[in-house]
C-alpha positions as CSV (number, residue, x, y, z in Angstrom):
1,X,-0.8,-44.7,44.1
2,X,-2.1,-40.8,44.3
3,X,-3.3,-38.4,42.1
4,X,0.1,-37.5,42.3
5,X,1.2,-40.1,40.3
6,X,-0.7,-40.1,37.5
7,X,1.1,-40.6,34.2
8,X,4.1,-41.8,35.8
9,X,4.8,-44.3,34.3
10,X,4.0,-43.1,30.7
11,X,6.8,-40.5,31.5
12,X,9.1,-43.0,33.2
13,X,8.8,-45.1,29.5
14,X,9.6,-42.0,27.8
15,X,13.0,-41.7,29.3
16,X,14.3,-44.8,29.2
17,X,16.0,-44.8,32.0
18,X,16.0,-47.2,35.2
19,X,13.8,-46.4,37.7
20,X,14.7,-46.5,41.4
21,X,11.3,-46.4,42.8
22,X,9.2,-48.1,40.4
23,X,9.2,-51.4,38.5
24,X,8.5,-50.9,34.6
25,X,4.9,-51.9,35.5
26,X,5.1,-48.9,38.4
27,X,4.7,-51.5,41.6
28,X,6.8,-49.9,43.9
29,X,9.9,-51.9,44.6
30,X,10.3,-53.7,47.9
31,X,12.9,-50.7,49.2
32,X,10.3,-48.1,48.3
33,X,7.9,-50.1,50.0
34,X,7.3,-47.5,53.5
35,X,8.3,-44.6,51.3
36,X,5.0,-45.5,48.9
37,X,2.6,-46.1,51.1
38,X,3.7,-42.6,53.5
39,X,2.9,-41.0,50.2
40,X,-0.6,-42.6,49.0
41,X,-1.6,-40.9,52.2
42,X,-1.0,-37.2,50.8
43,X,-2.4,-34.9,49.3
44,X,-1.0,-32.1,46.8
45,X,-1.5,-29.9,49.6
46,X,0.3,-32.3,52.1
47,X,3.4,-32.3,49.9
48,X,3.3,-29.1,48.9
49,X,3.7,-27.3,52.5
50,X,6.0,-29.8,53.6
51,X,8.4,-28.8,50.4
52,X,7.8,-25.2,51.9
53,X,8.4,-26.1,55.2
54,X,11.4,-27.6,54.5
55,X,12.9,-25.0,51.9
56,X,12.3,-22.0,54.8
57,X,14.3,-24.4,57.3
58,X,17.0,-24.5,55.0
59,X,16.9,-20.7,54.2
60,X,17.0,-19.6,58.4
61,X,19.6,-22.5,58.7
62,X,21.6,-21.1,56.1
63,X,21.7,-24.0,53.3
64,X,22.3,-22.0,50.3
65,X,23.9,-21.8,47.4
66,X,24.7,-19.6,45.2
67,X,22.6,-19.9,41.3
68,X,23.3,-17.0,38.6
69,X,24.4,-14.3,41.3
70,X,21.2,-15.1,44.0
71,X,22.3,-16.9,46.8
72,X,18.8,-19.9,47.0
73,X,17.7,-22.2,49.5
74,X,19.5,-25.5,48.6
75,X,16.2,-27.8,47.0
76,X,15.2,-30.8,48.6
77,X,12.8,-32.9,47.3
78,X,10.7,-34.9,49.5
79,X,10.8,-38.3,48.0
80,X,14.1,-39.6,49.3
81,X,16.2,-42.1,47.2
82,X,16.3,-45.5,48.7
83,X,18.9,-48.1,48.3
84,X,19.0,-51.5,49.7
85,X,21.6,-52.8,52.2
86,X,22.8,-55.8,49.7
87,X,23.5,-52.8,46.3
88,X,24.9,-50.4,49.2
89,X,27.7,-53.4,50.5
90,X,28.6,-53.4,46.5
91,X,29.1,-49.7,46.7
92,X,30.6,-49.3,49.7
93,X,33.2,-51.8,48.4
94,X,33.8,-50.5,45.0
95,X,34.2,-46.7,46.3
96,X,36.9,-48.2,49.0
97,X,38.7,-50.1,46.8
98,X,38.6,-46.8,44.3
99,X,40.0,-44.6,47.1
100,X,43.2,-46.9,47.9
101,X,44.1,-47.3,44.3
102,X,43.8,-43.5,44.1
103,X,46.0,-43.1,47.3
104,X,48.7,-45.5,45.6
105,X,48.7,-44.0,42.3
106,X,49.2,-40.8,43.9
107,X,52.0,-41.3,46.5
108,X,53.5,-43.1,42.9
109,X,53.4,-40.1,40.7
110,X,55.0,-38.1,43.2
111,X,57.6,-40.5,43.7
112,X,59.5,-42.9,41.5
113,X,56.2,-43.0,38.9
114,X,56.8,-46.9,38.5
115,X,53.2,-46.5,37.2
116,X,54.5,-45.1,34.2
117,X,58.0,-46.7,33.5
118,X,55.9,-50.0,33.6
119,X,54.1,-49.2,30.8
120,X,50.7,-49.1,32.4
121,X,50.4,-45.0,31.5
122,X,52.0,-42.7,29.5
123,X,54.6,-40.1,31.4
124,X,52.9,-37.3,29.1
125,X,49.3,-38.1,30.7
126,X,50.5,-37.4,34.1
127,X,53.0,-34.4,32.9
128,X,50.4,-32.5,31.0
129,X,47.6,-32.4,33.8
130,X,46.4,-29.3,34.5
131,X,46.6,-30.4,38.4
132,X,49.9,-32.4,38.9
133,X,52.3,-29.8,40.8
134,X,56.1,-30.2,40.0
135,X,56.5,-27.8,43.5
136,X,55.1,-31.5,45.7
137,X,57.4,-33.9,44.2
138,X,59.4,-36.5,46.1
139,X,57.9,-35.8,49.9
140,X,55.4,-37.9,51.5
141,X,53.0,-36.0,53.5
142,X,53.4,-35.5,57.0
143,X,50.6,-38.4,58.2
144,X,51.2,-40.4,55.0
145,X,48.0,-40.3,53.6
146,X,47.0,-38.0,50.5
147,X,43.4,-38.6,49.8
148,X,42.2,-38.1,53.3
149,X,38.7,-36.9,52.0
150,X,36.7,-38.2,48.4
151,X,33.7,-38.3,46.7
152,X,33.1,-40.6,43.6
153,X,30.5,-40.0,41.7
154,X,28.3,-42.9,40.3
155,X,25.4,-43.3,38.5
156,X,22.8,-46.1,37.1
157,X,22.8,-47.2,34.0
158,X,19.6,-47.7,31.4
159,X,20.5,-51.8,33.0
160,X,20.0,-50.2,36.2
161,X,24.1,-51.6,37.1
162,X,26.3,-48.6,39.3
163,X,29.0,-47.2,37.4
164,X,31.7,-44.7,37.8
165,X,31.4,-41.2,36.7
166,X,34.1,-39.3,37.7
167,X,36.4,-39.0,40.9
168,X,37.1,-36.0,43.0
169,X,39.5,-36.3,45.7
170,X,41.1,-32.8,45.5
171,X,38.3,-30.2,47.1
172,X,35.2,-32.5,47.1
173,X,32.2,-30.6,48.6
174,X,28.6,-31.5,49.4
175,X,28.5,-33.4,52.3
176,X,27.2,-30.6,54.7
177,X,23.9,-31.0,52.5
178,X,24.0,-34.6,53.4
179,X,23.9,-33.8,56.8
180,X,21.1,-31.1,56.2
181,X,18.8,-33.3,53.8
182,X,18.7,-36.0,57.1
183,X,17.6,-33.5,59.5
184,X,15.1,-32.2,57.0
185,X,13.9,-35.2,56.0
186,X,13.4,-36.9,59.2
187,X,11.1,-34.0,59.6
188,X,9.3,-34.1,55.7
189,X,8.5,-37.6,55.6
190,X,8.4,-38.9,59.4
191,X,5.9,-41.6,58.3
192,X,8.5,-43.5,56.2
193,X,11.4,-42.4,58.0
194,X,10.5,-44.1,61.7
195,X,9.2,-47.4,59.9
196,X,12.5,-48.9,58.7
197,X,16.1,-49.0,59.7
198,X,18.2,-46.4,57.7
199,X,21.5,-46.2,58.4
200,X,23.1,-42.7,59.9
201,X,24.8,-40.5,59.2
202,X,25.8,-38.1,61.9
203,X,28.6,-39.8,62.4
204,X,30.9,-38.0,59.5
205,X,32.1,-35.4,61.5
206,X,33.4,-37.2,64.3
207,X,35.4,-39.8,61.6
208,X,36.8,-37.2,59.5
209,X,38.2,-35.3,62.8
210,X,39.3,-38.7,63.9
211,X,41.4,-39.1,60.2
212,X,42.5,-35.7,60.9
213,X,44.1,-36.4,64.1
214,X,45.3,-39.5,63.5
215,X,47.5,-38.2,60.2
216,X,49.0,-35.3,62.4
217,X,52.7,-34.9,62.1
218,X,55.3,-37.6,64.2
219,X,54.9,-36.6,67.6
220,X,52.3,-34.6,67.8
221,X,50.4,-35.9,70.9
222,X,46.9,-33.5,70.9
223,X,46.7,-31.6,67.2
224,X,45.5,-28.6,66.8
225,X,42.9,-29.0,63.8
226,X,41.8,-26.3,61.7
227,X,39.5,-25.9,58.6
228,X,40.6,-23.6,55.8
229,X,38.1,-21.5,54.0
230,X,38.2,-18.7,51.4
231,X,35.7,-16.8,53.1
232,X,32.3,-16.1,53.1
233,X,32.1,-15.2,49.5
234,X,33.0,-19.0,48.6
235,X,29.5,-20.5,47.4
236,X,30.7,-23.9,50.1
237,X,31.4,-21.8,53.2
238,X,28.6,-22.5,54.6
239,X,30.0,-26.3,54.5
240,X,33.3,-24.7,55.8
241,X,31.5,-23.0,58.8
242,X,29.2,-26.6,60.2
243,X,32.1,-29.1,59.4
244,X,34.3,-26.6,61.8
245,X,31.5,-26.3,64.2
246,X,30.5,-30.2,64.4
247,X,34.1,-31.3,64.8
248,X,34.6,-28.0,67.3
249,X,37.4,-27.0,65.5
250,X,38.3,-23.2,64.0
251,X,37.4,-22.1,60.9
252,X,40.4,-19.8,59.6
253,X,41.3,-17.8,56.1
254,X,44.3,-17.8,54.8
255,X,45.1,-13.9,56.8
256,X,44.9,-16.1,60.2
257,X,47.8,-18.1,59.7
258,X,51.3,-17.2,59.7
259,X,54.4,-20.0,58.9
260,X,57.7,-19.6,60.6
261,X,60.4,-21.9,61.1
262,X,58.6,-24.7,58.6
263,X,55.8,-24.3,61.7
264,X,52.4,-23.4,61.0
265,X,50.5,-20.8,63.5
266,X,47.3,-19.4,63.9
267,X,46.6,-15.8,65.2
268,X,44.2,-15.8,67.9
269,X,43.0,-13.2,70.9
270,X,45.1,-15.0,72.8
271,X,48.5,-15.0,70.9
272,X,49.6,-17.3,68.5
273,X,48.6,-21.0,68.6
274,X,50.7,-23.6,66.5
275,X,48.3,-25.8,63.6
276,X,49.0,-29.2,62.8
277,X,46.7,-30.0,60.9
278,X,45.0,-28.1,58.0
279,X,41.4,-29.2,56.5
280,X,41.8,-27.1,53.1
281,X,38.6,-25.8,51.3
282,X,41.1,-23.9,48.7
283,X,42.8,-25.0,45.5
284,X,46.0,-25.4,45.5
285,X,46.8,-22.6,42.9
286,X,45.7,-20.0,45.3
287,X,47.0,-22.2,48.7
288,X,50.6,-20.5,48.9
289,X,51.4,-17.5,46.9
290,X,55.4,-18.2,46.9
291,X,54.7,-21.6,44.8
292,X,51.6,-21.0,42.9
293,X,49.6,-17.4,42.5
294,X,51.7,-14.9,43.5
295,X,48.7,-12.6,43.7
296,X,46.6,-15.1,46.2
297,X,45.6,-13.4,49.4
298,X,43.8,-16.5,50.2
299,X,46.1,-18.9,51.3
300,X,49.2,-18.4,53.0
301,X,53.1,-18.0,52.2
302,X,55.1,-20.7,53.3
303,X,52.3,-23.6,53.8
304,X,53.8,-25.6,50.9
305,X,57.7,-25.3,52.7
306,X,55.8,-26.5,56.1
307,X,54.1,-29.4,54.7
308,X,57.7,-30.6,53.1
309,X,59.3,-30.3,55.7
310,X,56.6,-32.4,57.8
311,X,56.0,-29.6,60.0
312,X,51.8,-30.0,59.1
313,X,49.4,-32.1,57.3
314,X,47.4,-30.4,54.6
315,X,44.5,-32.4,53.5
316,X,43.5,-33.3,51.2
317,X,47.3,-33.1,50.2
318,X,48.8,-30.5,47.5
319,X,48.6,-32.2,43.9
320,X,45.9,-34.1,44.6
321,X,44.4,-32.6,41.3
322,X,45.8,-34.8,39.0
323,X,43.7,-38.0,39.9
324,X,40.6,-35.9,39.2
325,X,41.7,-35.3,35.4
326,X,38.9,-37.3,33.6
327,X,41.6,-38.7,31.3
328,X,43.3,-40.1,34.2
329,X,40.0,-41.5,35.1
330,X,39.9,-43.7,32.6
331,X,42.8,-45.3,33.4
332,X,41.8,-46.2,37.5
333,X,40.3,-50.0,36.3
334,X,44.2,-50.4,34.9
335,X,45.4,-48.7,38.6
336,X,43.2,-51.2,40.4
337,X,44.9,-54.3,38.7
338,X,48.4,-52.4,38.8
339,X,48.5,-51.6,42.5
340,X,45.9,-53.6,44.1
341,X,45.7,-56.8,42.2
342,X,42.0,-56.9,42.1
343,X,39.3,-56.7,39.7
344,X,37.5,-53.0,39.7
345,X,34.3,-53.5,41.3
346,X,32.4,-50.7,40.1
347,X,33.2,-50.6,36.2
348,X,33.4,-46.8,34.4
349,X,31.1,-45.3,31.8
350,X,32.9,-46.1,28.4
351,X,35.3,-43.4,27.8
352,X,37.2,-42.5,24.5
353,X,40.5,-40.5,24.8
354,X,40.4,-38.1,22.4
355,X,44.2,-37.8,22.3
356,X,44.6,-41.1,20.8
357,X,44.0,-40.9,17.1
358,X,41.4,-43.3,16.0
359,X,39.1,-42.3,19.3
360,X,39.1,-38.7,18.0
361,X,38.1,-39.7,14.6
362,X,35.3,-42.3,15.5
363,X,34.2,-38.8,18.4
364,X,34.0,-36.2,15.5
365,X,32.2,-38.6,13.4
366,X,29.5,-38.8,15.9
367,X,30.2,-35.8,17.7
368,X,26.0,-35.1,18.1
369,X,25.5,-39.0,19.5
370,X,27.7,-38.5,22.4
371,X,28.7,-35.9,25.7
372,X,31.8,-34.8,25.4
373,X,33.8,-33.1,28.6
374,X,36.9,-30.9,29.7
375,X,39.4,-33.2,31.1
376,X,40.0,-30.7,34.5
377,X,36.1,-29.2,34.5
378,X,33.5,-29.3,37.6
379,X,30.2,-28.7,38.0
380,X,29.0,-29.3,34.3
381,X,30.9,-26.5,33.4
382,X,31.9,-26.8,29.4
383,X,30.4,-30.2,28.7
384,X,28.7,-30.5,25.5
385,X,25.4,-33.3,25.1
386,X,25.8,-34.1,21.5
387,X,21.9,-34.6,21.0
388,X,21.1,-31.4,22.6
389,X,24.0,-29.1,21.2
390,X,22.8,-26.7,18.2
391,X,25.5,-27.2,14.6
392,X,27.0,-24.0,15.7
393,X,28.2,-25.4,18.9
394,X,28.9,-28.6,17.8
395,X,30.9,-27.0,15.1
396,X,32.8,-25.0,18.1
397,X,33.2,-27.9,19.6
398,X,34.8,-30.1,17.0
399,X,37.3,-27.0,16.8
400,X,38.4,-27.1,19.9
401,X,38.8,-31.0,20.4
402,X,41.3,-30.7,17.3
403,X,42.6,-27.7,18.4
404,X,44.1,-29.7,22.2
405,X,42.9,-33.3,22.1
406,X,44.5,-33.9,25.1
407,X,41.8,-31.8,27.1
408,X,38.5,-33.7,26.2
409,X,37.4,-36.9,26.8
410,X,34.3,-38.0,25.7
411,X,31.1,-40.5,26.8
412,X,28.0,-42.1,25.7
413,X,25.1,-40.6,26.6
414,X,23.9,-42.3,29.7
415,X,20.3,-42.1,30.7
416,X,20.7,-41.7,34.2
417,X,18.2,-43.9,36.3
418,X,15.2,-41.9,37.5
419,X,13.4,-41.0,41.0
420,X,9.8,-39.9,41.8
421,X,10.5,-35.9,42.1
422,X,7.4,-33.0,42.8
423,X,7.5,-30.7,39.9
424,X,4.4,-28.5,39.7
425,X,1.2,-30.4,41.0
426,X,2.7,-34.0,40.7
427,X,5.4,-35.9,40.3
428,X,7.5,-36.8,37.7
429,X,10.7,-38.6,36.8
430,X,14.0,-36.7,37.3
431,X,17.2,-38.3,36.4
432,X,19.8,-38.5,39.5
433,X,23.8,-39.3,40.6
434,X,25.2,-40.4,43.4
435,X,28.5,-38.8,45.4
436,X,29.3,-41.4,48.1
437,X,31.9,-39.8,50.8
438,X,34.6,-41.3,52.0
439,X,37.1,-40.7,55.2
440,X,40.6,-42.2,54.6
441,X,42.9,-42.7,57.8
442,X,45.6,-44.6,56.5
443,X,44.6,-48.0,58.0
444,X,41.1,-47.4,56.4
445,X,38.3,-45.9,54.4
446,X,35.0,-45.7,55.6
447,X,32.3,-44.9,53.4
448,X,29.8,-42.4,54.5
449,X,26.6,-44.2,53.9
450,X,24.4,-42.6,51.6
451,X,26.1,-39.8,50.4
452,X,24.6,-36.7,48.3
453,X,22.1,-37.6,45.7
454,X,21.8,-35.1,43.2
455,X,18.6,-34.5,40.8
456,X,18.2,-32.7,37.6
457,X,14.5,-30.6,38.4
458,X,13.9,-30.3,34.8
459,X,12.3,-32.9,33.0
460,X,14.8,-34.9,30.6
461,X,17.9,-33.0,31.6
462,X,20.9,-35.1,32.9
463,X,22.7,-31.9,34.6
464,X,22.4,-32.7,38.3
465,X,25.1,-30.1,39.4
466,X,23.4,-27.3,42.0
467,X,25.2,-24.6,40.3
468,X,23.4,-25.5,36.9
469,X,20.1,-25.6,38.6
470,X,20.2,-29.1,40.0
471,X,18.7,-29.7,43.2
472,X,19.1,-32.9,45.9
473,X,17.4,-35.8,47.7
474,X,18.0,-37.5,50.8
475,X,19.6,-41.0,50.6
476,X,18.6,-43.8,52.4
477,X,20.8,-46.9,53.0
478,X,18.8,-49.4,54.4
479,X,20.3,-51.4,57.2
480,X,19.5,-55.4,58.4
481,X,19.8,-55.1,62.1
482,X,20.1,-51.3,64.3
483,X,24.3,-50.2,64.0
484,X,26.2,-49.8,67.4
485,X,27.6,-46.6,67.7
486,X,31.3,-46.4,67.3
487,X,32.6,-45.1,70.6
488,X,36.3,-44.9,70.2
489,X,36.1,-42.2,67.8
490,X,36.9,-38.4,69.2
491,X,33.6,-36.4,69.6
492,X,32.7,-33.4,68.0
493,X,33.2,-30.2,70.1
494,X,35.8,-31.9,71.5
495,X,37.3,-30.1,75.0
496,X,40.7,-31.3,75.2
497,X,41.6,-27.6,75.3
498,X,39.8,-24.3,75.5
499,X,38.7,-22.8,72.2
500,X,40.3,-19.8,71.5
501,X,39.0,-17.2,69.0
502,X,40.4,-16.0,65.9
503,X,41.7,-12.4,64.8
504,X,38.8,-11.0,62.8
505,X,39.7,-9.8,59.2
506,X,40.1,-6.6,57.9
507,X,37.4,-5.7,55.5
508,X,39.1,-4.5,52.9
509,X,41.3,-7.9,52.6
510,X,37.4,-9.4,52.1
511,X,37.2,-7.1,49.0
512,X,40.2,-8.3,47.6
513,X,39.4,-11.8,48.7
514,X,36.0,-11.4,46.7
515,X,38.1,-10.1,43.4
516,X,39.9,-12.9,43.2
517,X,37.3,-15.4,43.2
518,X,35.1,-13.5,40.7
């Protein structure tokens, strides 16, 4: 290899960790194979003002995110992660399978909980989530499908096998920096990218409209689709604004749409237009102010009522949260058995539940050996790594946990396998997760292939999350043979009727929209 690999392998050793790109003897593996040779070719300078080049496309296109207060160009690094066709089929299968069980264990909870009066979970687990909503209980969702939109996030162990992390099927966000990292990338590293099949993936847009459409309410020939953002002060809208615009829908806040008569309407320049179907980018506490927040200005009153009464489809569907408490998660290989008689095919990371008594006990005994985690927190937010935590905050820590057991769980530390990433003048290993997407219709899921890789850009850290400081790399599923498109599948900017345009908001309902969310 390059200059730029030099004493790569010494600090691949140092981690311990499984390496996606290297063998332990740092022979590029027979995936990496196009991806190693592209760069032998380059130089520091080569990489370097592609990494610029790319990092200005993303600032014009818009690909931000928002990091202590500054709004950043989303980082891409230009070694993509590479995963063979025969792991992805494993994935692909295992993420599925997670999806329905979720789906089932949902519609359950909601209904008669046989889950729970067959001894498979306590009633108290489900009861005391943070995210199960008492104000959704015993309707089905107009469309029948709750989880229309997931992402489970996986990860490599020091074995190099795939495991579970956690699951989020409530609000999941990222896949808009899928789509950005391929048309980036394609661009960064053309040499590897035209020498091998990669499989797609421009075709999300047009599979989550067609999941959209096709869980409509009853009789509903040609739905109106519309995406549901907070506004531009949310740090995903600019995923909100390009899912809208590749599936040709409109992109609406919450002042846009009016309920009457358990009917949904949008405002629009050219009168009010009735919406079937609502793509949410808001949690559910602030999505109706007459069953959650009474103070929310960003949702709207009466969408909860509607959605009863199957006069719309909200997705993902109100309540969703439950399934992403990380207690419940360690219960989904017991869901898999219960509701779909099958063996999980992607285990979890080991979990203790610190609510049970002797987990807790055996935790606080070895509270600095382990990473311990809020049952209902996101982005990194409030987990504790045991070997890096000072006394004082394990000491905090240990209060707390005794203090409301029910709200932690906690984890070994896992030293998350490793890809090539540029940090200064060469590259280095970077420890990385996985978020594979996936589109539920109600007849199936379909796994984006690929999904978001995330990459901690600081040397030993295991926080991938962007709003911690984490950046992302391109994934590449590599196919056997070229994929036929799928053609019966609505396009995006579709022109069954003429787009209409949506009353603007007043500014000072942006102010108060930008209180809330601070």
């Amino acid at each position: 290899m390059s200059d730029l690999f030099q004493d790569y392998s010494v600090a691949a050793d140092r981690t311990g960790a499984y390496d996606e790109m290297f063998t332990p003897g740092q022979q590029a593996r027979k995936s990496y194979g196009q991806v190693a040779d592209a760069l032998r070719e380059l130089s520091l300078a080569d990489v370097t003002a592609r990494a610029d080049s790319m990092a200005r496309t993303f600032l014009d296109r818009g690909v931000t995110f928002d990091f202590a207060g500054e709004e950043r160009p989303f980082p891409l690094d230009i070694v993509p992660r590479v995963i063979p066709a025969d792991e992805w089929t494993v994935l692909e299968q295992g993420v599925a399978q997670r999806v329905r069980a979720l789906e089932a264990f949902l519609n359950d909870v909601y209904d008669k909980m046989a889950v729970v009066t067959d001894g498979v979970i306590p009633r108290q687990l489900v009861t005391t989530s943070a995210h199960f909503h008492r104000q959704v209980h015993g309707f089905e969702p107009a469309g029948g499908v709750r989880v229309h939109i997931s992402g489970i996030d996986v990860v490599r162990d020091a074995a190099g096998t795939f495991r579970v992390l956690e699951d989020n099927v409530r609000v999941p966000s990222g896949v808009s920096y899928v789509l950005e990292n391929r048309r980036a990338m394609a661009k960064g590293l053309p040499e590897a990218f035209g020498q091998q099949l990669i499989r797609p993936v421009e075709e999300y847009p047009r599979r989550l409209l067609s999941a959209l459409r096709k869980t409509a309410p009853t009789g509903v020939d040609d739905p109106t689709v519309v995406v549901l953002t907070p506004g531009v002060f949310n740090s995903a809208y600019f995923e909100h604004t390009l899912l809208a615009g590749l599936m040709g829908v409109e992109l609406v806040e919450g002042r846009d749409l009016i309920c009457r008569g358990n009917r949904v309407y949008m405002r629009t320049t050219a009168g009010e237009q009735r919406v079937d179907v609502i793509y949410k980018r808001i949690d559910d506490e602030f999505l109706d102010p007459l069953q959650f927040r009474a103070d929310s200005m960003l949702g709207c009153p009466g969408l909860v009522n509607a959605a009863r009464a199957g006069g719309v489809t909200i997705a993902n569907a109100v309540g969703n949260g439950v399934a992403d408490d990380k207690l419940v998660y360690s219960y989904v290989p017991d869901l898999i058995r219960y509701y779909l008689n099958e063996e999980p095919v992607i285990a979890n990371v080991d979990t203790f539940r610190l609510e049970e008594k002797e987990a807790r006990e055996e935790v606080l005994d070895r509270l600095a050996e382990l990473v311990v985690k809020p049952v209902d927190g996101s982005g990194g937010k409030g987990l504790v790594i045991g070997p890096d935590a000072s006394n004082d905050e394990l000491e905090a820590l240990r209060k707390r946990v005794i203090a409301d057991p029910r709200g932690w769980i906690a984890q070994p530390v896992l030293q998350l396998s490793t890809v090539p990433t540029l940090s200064g003048d060469k590259f280095g290993p970077r420890h990385v997760d996985l978020r594979p997407f996936a589109v539920n219709d109600g007849d199936d899921v379909w796994v984006l292939p690929g999904g978001l890789t995330r990459v901690a850009l600081k040397e030993g850290s295991l926080i991938v999350n962007s709003s911690q400081g984490g950046g992302s790399k391109d994934t590449w599923v590599l196919a056997d043979s070229p994929e036929v498109p799928v053609e019966n599948l609505p396009r995006p900017a579709i022109t069954v009727r003429e787009r209409v345009s949506v009353w603007p908001v007043e500014s000072n309902w942006r102010d108060s929209q930008k209180e809330q969310q601070q």
